[in-house]
PASEBA-1860 file (N, C-alpha, C; in nm, 3 decimals):
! residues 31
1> XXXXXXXX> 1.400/-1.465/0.832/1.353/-1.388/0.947/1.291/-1.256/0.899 ~ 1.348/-1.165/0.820/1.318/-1.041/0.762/1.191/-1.084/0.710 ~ 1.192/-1.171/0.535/1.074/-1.219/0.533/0.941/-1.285/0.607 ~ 0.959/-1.302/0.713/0.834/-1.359/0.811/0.764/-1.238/0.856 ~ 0.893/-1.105/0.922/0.821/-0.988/0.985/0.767/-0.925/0.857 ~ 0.796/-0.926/0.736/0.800/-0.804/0.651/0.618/-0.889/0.589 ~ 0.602/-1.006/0.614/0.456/-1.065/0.609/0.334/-1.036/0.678 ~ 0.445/-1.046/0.818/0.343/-1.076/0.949/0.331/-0.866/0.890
9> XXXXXXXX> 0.434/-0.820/0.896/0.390/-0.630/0.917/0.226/-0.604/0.798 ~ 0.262/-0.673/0.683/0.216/-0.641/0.576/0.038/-0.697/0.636 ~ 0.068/-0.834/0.706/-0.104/-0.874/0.704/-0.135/-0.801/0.851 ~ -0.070/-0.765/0.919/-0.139/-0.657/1.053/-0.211/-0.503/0.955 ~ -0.121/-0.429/0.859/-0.178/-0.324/0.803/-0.331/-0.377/0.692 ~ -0.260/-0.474/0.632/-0.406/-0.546/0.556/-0.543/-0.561/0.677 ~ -0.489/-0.574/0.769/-0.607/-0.629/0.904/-0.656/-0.486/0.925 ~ -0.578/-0.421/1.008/-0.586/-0.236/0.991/-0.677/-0.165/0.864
17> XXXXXXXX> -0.656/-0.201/0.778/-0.687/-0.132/0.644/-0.833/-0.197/0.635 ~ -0.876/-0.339/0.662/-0.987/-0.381/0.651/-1.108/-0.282/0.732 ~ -1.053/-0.290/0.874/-1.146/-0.283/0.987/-1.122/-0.108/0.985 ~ -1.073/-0.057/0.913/-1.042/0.131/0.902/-1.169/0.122/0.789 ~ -1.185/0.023/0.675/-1.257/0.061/0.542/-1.427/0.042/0.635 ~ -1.437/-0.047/0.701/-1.543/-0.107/0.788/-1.565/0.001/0.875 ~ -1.518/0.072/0.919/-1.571/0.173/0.983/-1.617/0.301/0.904 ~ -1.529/0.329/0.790/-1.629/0.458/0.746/-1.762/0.405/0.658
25> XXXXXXX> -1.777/0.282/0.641/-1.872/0.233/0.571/-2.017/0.251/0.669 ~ -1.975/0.226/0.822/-2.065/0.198/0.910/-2.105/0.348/0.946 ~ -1.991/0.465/0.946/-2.001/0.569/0.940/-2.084/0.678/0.882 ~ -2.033/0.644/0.686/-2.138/0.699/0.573/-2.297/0.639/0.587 ~ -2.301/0.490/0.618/-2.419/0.428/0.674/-2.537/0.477/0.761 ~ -2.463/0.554/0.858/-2.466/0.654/1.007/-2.581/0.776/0.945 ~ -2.496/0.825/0.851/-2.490/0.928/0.838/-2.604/1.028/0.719
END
């Protein structure tokens, strides 16, 4: 059980971390 959330937590921040890098890219892009 621990291991499933401590996955599922890890690939929500990996998801987070993607679409955070994707925005300052689109940002510096902007800019």
């Amino acid at each position: 059980m621990f291991l499933v959330n401590e996955s599922k937590l890890q690939f929500i921040i990996h998801t987070q971390h993607k679409t955070f890098v994707k925005l300052m890219i689109v940002r510096i892009s902007s800019v």
